[in-house]
N, CA, C and O atoms as a GROMACS GRO file, in nm:
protein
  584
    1UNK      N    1   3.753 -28.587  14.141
    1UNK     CA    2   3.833 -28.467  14.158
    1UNK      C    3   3.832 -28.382  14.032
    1UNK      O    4   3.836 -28.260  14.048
    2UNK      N    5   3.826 -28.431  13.906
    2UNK     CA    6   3.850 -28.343  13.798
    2UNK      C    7   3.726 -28.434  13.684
    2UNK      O    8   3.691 -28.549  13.659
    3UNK      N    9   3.703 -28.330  13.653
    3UNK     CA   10   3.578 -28.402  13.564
    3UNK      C   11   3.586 -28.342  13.396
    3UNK      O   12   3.540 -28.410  13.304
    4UNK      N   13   3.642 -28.224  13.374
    4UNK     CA   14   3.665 -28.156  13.257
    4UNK      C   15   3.814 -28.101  13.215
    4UNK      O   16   3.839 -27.981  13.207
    5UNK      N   17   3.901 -28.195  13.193
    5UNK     CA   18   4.035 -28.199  13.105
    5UNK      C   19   4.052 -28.159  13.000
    5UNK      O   20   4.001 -28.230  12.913
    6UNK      N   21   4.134 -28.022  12.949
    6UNK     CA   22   4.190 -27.975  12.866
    6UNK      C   23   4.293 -28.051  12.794
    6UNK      O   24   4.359 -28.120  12.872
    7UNK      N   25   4.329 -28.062  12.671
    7UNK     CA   26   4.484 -28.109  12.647
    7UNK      C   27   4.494 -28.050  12.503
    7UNK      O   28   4.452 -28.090  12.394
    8UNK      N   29   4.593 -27.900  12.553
    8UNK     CA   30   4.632 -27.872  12.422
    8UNK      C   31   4.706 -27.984  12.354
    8UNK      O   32   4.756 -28.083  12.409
    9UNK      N   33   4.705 -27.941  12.165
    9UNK     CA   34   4.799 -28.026  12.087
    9UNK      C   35   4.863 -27.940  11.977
    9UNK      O   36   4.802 -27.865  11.901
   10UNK      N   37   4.997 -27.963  11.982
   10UNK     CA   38   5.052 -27.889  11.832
   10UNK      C   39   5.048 -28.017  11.752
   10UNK      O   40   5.121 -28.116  11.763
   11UNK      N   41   4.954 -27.997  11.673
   11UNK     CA   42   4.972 -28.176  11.541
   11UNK      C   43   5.093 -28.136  11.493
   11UNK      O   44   5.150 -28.244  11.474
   12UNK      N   45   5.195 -28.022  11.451
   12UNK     CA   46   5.316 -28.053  11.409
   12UNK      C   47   5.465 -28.114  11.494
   12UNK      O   48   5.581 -28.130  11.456
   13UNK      N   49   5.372 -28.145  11.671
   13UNK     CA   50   5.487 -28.212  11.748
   13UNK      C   51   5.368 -28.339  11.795
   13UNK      O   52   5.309 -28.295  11.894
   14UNK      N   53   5.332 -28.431  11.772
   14UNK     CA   54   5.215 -28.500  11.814
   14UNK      C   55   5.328 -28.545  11.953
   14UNK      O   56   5.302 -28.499  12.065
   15UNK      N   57   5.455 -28.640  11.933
   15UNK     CA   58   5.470 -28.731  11.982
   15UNK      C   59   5.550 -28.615  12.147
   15UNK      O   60   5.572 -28.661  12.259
   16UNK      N   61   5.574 -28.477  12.106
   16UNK     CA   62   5.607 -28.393  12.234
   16UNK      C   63   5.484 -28.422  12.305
   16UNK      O   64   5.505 -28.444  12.424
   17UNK      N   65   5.324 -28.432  12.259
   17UNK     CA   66   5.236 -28.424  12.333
   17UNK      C   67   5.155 -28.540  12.416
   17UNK      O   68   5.067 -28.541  12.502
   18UNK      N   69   5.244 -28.653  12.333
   18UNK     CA   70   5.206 -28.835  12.396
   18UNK      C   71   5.165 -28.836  12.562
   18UNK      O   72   5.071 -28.882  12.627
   19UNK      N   73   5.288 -28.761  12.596
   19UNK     CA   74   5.289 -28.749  12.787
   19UNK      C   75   5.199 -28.723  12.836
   19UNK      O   76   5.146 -28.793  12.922
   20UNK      N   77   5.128 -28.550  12.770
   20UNK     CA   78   5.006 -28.502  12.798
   20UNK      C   79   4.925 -28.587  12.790
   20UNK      O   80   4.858 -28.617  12.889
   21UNK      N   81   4.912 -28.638  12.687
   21UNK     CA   82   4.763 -28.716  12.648
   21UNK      C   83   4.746 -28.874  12.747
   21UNK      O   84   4.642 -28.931  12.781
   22UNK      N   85   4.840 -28.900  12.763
   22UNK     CA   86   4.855 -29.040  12.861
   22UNK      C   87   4.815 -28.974  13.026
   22UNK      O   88   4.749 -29.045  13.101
   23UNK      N   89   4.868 -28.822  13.075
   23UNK     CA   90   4.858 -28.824  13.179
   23UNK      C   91   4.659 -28.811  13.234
   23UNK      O   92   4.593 -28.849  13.330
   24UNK      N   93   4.620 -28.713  13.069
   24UNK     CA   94   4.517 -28.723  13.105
   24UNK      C   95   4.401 -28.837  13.091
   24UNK      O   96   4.305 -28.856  13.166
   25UNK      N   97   4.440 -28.909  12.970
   25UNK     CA   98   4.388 -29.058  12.991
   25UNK      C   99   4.375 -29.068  13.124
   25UNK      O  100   4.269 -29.030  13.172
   26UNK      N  101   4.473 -29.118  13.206
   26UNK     CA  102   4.503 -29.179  13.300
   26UNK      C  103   4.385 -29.125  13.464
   26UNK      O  104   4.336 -29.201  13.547
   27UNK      N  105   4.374 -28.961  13.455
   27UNK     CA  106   4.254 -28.875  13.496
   27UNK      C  107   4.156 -28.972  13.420
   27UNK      O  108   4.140 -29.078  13.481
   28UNK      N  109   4.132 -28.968  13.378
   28UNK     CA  110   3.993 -28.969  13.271
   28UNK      C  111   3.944 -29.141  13.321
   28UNK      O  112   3.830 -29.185  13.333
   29UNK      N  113   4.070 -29.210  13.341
   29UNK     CA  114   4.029 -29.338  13.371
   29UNK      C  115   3.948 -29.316  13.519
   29UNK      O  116   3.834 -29.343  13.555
   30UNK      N  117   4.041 -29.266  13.572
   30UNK     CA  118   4.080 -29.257  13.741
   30UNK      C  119   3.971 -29.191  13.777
   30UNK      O  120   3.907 -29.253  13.862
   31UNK      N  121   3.920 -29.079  13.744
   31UNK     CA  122   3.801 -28.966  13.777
   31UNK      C  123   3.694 -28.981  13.702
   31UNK      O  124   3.602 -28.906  13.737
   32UNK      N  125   3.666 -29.060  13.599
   32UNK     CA  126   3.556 -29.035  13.489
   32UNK      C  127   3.540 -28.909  13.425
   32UNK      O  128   3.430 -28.864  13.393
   33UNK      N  129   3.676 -28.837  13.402
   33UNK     CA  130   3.682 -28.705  13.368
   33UNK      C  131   3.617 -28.728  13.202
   33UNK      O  132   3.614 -28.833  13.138
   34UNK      N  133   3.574 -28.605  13.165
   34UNK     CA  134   3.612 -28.541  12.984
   34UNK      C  135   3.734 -28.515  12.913
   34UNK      O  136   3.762 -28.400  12.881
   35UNK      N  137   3.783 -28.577  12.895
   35UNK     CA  138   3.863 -28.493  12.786
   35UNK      C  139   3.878 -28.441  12.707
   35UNK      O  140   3.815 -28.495  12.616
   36UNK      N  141   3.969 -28.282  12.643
   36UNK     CA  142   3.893 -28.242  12.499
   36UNK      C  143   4.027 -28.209  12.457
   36UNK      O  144   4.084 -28.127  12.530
   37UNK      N  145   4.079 -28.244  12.377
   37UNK     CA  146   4.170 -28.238  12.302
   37UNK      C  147   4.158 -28.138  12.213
   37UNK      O  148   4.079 -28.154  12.121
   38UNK      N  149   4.238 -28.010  12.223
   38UNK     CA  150   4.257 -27.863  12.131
   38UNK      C  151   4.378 -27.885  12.065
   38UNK      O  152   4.482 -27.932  12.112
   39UNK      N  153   4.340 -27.823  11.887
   39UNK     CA  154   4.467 -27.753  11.848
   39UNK      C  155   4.418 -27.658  11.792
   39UNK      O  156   4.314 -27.658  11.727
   40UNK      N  157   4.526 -27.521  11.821
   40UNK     CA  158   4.543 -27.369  11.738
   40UNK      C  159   4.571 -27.377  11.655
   40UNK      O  160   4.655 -27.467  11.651
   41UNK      N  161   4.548 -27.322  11.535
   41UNK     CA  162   4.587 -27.261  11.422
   41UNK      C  163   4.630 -27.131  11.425
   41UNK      O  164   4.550 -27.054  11.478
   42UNK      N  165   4.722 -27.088  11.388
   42UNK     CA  166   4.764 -26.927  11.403
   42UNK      C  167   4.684 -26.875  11.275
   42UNK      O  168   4.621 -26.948  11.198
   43UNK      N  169   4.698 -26.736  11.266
   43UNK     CA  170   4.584 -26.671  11.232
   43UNK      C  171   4.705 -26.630  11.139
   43UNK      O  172   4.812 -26.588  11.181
   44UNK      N  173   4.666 -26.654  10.984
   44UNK     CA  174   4.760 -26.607  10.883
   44UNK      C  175   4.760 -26.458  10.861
   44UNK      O  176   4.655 -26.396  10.845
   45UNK      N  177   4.879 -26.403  10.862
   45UNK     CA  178   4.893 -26.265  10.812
   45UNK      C  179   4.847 -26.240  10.700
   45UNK      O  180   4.874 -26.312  10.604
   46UNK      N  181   4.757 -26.119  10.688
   46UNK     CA  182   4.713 -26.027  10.590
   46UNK      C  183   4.764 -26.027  10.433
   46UNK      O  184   4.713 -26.056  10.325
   47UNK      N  185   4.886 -25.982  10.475
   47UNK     CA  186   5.047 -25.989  10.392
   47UNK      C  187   5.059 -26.117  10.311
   47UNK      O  188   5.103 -26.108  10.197
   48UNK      N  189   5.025 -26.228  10.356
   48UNK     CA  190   5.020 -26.363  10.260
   48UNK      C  191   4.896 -26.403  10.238
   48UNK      O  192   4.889 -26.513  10.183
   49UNK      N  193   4.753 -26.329  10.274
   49UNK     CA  194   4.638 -26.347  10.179
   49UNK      C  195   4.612 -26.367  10.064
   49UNK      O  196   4.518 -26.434  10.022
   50UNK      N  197   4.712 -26.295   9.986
   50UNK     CA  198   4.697 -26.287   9.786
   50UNK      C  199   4.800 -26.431   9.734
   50UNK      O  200   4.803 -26.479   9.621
   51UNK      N  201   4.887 -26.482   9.867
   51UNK     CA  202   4.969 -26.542   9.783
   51UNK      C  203   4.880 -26.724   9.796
   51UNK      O  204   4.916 -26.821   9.730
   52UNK      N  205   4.794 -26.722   9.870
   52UNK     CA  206   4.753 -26.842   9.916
   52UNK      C  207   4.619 -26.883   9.805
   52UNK      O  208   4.593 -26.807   9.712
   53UNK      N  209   4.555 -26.986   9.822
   53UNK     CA  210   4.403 -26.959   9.775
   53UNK      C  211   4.325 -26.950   9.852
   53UNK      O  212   4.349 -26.985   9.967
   54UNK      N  213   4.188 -26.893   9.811
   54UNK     CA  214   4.082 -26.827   9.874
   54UNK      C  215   4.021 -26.957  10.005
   54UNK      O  216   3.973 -26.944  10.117
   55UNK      N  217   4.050 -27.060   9.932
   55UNK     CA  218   4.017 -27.146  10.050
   55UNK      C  219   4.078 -27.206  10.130
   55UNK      O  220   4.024 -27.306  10.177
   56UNK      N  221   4.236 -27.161  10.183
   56UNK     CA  222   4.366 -27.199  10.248
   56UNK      C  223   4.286 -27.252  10.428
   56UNK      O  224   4.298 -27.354  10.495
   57UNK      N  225   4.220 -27.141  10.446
   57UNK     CA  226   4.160 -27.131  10.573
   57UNK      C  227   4.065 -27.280  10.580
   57UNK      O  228   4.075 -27.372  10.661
   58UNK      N  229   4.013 -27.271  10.517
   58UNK     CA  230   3.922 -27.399  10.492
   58UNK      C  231   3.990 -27.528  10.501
   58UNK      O  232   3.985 -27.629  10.572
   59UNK      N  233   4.045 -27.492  10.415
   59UNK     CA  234   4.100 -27.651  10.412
   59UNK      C  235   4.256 -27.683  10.517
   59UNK      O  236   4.292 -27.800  10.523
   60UNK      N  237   4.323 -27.598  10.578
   60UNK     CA  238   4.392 -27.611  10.698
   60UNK      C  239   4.299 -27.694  10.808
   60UNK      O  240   4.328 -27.797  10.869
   61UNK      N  241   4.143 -27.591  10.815
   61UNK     CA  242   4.130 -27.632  10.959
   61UNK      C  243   4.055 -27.774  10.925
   61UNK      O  244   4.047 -27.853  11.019
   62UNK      N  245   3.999 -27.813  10.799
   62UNK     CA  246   3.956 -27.936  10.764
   62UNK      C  247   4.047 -28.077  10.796
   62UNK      O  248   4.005 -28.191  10.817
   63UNK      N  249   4.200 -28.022  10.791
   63UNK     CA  250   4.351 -28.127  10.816
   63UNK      C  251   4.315 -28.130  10.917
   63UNK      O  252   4.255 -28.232  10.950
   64UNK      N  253   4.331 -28.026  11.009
   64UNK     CA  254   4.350 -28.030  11.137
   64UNK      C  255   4.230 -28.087  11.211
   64UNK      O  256   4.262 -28.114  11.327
   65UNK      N  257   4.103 -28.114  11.184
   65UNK     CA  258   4.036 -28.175  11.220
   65UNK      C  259   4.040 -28.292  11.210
   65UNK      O  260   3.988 -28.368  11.292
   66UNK      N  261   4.086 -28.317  11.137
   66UNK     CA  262   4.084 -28.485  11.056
   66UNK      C  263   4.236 -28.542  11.178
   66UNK      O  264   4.240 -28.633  11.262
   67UNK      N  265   4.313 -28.466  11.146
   67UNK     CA  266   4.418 -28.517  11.190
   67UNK      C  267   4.419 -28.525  11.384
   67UNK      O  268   4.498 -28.593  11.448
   68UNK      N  269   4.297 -28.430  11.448
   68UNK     CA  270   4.280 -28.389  11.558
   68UNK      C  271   4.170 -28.520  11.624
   68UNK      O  272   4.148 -28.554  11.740
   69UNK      N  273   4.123 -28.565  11.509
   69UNK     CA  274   4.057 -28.690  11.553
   69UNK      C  275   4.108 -28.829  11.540
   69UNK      O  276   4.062 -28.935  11.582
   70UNK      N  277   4.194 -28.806  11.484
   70UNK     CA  278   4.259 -28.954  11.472
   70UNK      C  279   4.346 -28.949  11.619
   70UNK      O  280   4.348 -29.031  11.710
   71UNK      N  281   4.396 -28.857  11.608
   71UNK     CA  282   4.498 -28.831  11.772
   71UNK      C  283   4.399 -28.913  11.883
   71UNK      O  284   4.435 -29.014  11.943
   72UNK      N  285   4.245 -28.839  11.901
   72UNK     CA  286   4.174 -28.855  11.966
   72UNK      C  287   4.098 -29.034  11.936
   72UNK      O  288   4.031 -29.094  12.020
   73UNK      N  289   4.127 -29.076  11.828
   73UNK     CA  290   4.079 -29.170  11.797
   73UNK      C  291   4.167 -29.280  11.925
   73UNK      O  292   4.129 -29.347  12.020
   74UNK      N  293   4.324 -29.245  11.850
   74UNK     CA  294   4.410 -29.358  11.840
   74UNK      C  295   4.504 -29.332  12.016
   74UNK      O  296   4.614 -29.386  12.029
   75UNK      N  297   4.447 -29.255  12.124
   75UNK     CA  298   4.476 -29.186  12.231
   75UNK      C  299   4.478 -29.294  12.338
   75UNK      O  300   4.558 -29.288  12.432
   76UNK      N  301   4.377 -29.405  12.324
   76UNK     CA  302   4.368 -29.500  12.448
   76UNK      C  303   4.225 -29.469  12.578
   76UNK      O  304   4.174 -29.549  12.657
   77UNK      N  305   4.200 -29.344  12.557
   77UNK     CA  306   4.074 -29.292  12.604
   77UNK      C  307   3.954 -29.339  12.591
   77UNK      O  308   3.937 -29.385  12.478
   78UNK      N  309   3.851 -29.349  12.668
   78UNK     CA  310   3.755 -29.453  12.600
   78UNK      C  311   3.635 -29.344  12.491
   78UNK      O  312   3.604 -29.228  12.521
   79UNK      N  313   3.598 -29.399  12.399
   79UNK     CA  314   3.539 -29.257  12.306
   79UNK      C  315   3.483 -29.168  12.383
   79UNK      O  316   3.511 -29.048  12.392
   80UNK      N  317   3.363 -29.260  12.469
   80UNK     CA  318   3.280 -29.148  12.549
   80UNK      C  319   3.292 -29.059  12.595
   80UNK      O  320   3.208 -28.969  12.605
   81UNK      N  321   3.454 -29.061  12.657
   81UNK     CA  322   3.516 -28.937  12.757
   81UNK      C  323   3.619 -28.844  12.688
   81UNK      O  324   3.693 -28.767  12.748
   82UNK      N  325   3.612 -28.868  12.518
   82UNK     CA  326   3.726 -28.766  12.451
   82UNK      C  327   3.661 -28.688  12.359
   82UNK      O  328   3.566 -28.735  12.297
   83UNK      N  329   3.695 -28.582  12.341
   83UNK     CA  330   3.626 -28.499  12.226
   83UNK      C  331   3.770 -28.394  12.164
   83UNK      O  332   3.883 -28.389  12.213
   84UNK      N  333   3.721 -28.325  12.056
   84UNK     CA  334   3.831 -28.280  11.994
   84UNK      C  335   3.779 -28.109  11.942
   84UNK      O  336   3.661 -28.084  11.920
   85UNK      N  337   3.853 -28.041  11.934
   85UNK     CA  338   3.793 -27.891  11.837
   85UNK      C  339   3.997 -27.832  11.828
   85UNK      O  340   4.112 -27.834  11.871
   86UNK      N  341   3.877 -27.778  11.714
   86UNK     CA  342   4.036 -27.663  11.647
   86UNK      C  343   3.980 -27.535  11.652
   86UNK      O  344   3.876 -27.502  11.595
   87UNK      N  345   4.047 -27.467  11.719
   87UNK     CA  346   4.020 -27.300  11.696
   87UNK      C  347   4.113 -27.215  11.678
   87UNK      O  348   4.218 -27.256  11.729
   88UNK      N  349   4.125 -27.096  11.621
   88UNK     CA  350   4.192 -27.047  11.540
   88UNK      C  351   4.243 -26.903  11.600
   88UNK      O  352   4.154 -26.822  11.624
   89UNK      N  353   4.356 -26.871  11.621
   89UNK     CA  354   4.398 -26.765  11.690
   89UNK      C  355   4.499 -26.795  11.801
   89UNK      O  356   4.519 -26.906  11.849
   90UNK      N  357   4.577 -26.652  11.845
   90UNK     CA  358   4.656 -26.654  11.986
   90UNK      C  359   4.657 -26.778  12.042
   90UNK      O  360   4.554 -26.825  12.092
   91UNK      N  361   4.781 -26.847  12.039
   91UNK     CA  362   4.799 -26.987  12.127
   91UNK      C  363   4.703 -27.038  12.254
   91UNK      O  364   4.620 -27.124  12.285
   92UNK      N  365   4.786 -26.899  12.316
   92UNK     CA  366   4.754 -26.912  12.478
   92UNK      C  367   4.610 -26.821  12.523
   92UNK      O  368   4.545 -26.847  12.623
   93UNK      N  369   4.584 -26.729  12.443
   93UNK     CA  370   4.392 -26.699  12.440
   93UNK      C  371   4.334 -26.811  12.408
   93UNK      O  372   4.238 -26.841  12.478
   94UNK      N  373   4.360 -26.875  12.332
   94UNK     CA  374   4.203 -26.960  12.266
   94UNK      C  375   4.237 -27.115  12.336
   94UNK      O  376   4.149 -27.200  12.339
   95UNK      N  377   4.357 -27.139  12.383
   95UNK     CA  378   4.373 -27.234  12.508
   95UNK      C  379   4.273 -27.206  12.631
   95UNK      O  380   4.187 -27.283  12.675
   96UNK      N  381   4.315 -27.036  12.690
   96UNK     CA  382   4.254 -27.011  12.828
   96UNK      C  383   4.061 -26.998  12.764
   96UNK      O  384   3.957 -27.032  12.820
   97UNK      N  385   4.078 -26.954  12.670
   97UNK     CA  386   3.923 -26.941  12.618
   97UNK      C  387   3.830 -27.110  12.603
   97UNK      O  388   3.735 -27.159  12.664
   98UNK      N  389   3.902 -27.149  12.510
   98UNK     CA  390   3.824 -27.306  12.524
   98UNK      C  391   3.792 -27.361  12.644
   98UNK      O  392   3.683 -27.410  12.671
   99UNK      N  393   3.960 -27.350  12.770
   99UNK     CA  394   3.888 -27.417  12.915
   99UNK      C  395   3.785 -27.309  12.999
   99UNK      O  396   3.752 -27.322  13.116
  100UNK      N  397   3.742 -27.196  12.905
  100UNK     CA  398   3.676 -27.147  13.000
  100UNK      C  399   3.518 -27.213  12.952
  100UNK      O  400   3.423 -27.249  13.021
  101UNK      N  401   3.535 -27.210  12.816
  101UNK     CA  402   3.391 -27.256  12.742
  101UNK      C  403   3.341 -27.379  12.795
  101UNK      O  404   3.219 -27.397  12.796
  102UNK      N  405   3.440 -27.487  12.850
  102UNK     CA  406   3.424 -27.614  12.866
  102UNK      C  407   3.396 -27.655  13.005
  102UNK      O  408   3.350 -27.759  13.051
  103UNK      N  409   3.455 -27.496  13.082
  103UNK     CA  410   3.460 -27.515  13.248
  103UNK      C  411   3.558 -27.633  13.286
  103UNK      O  412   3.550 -27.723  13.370
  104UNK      N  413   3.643 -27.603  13.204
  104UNK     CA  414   3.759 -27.698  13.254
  104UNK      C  415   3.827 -27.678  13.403
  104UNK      O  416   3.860 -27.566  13.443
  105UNK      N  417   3.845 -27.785  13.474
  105UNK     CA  418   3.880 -27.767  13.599
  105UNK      C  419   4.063 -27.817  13.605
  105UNK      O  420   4.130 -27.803  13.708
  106UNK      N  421   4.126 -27.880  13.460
  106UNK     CA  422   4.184 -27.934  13.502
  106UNK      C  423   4.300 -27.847  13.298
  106UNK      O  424   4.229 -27.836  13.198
  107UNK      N  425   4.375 -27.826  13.293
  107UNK     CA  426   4.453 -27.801  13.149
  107UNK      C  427   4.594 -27.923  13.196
  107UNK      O  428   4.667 -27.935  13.295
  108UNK      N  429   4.583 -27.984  13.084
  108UNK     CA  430   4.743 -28.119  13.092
  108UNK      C  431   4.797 -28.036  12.966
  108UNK      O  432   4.724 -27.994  12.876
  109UNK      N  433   4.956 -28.018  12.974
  109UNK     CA  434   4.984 -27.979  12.850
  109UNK      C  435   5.153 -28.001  12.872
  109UNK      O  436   5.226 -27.989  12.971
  110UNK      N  437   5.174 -28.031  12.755
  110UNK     CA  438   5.309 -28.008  12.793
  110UNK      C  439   5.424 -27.911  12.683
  110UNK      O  440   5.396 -27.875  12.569
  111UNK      N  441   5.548 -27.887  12.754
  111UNK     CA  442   5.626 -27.798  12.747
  111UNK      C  443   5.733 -27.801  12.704
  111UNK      O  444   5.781 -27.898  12.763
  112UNK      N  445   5.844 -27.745  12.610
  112UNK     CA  446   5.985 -27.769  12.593
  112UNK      C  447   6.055 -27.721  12.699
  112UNK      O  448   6.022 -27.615  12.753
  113UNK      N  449   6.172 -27.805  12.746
  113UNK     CA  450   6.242 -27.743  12.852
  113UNK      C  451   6.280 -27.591  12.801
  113UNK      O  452   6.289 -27.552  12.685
  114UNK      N  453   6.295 -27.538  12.886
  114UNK     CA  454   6.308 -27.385  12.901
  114UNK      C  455   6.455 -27.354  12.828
  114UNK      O  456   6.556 -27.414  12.866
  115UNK      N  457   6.459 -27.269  12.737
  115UNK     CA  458   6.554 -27.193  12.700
  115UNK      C  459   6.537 -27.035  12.704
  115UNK      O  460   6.434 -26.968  12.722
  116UNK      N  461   6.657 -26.998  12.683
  116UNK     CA  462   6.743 -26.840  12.724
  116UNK      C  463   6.614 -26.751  12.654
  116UNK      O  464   6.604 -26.636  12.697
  117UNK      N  465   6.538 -26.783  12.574
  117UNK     CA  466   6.435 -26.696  12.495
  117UNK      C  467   6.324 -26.688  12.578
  117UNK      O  468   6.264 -26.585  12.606
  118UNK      N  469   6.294 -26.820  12.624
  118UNK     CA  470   6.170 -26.818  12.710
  118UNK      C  471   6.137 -26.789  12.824
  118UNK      O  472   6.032 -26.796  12.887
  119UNK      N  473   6.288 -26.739  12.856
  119UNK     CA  474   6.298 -26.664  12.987
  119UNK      C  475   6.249 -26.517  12.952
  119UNK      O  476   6.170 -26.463  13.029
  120UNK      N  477   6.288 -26.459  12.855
  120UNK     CA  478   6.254 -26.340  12.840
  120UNK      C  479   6.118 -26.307  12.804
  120UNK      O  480   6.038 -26.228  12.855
  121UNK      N  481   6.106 -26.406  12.680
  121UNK     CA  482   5.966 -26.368  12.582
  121UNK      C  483   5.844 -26.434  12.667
  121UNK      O  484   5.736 -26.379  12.686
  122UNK      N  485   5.887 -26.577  12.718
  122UNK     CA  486   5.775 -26.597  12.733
  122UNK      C  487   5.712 -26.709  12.671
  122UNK      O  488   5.702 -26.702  12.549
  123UNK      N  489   5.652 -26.842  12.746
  123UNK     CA  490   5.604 -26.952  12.668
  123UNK      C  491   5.450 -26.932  12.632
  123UNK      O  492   5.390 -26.836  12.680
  124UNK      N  493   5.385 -27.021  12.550
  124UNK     CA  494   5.215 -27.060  12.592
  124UNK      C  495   5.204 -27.085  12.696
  124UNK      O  496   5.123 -27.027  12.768
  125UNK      N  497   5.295 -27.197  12.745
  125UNK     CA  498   5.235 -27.283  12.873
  125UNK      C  499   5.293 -27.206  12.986
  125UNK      O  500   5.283 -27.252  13.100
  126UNK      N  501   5.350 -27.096  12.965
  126UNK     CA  502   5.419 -26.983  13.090
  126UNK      C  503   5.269 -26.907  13.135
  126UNK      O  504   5.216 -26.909  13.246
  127UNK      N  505   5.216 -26.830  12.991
  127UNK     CA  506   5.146 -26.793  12.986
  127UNK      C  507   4.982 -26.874  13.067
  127UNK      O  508   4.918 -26.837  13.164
  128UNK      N  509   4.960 -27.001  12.969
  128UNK     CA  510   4.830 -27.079  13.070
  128UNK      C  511   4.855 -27.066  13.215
  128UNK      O  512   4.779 -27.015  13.298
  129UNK      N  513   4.980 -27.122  13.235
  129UNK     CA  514   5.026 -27.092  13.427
  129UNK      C  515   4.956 -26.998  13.503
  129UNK      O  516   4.905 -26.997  13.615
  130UNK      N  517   4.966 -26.932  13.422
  130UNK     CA  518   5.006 -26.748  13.522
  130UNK      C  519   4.841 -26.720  13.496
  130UNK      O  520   4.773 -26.688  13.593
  131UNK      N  521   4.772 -26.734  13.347
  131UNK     CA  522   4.627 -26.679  13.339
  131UNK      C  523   4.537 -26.775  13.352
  131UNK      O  524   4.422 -26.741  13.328
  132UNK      N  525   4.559 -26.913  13.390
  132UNK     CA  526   4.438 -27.027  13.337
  132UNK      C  527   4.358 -26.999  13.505
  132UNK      O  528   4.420 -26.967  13.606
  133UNK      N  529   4.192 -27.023  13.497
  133UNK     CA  530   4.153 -26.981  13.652
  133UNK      C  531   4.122 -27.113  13.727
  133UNK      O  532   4.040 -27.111  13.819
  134UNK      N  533   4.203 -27.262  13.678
  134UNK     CA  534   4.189 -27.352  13.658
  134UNK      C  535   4.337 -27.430  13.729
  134UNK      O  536   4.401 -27.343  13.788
  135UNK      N  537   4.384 -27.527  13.736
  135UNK     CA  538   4.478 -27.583  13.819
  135UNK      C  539   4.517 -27.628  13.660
  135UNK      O  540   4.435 -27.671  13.579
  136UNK      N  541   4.651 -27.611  13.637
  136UNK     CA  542   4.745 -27.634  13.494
  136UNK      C  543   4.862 -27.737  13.528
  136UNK      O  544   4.952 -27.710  13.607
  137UNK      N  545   4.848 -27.867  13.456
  137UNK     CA  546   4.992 -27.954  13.524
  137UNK      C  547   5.059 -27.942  13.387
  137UNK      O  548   4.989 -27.941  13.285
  138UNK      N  549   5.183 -27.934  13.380
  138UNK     CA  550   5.318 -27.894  13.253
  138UNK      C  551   5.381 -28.033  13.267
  138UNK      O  552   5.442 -28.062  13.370
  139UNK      N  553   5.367 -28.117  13.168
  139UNK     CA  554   5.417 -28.258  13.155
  139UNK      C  555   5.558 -28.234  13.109
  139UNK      O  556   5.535 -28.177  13.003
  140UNK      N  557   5.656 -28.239  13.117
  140UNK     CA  558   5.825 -28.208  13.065
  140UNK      C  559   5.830 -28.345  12.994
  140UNK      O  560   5.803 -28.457  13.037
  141UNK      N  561   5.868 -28.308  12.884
  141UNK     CA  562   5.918 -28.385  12.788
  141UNK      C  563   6.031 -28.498  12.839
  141UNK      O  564   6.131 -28.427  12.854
  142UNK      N  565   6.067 -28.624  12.871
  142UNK     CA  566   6.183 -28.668  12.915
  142UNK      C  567   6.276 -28.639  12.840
  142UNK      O  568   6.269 -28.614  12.720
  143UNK      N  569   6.411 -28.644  12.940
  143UNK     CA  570   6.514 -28.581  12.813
  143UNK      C  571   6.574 -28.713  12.755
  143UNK      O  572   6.563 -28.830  12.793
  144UNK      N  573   6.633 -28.661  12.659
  144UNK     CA  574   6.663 -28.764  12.565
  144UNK      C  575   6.786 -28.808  12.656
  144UNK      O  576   6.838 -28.743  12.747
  145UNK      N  577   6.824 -28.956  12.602
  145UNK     CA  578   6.931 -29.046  12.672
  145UNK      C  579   7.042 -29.036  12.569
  145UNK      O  580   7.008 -29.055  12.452
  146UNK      N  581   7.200 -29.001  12.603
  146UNK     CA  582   7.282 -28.989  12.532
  146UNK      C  583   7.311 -29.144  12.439
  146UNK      O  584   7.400 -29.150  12.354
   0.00000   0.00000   0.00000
């Protein structure tokens, strides 16, 4: 049924994204799918160019690689069927852009429950919903137990 699995990642929430990554394991077992594990980097403002060093860019997406493969390492997936990339820009462009590069049939991602902002403004994963040309499942975080 699904052979090419998306799974965004914010490495600064790994363990919000555990769900994702288990549901698509679990594809990946089940279907012999791909998996490719993405994280964005936002695109630093102009405005804090002079205050950074010349090689800030460099060596961010060098972490994030490093750190994007260990995720992928330590995931439960079998190697063959996981792969990893970081690309740099708009959340929810270079999400819908990667599953288009990859011909993804399938985006796992998951979501913070909805608050009063995101009704208005607007999530990533509101956004993948509405533009991905692809079938998108939104893993909800369980809520915490009092």
């Amino acid at each position: 049924m699904y052979k090419s699995i998306l799974v965004p990642i914010d490495l600064a929430e790994i363990d919000i994204a555990k769900p994702a990554i288990a549901q698509a394991g679990l594809f990946s077992k089940t279907f012999g799918a791909r998996v490719r594990l993405l994280n964005v980097m936002p695109l630093m403002p102009v405005m804090l160019a002079e205050y950074v060093p010349a090689d800030f860019d460099t060596q961010q997406r060098d972490s994030s690689e490093q750190a994007l493969a260990a995720v992928a390492r330590d995931c439960g997936i079998d190697d063959t069927h996981v792969s990893s990339v970081v690309r740099q820009g708009g959340i929810y462009h270079e999400i819908l852009e990667e599953a288009a590069a990859i011909r993804a049939d399938l985006i796992v991602m998951t979501s913070h429950r909805p608050a009063m902002r995101t009704y208005f403004l607007g999530s990533n994963a509101g956004h993948v919903v509405r533009y991905a040309k692809c079938s998108v499942l939104v893993v909800r975080q369980a809520p915490a137990l009092p």
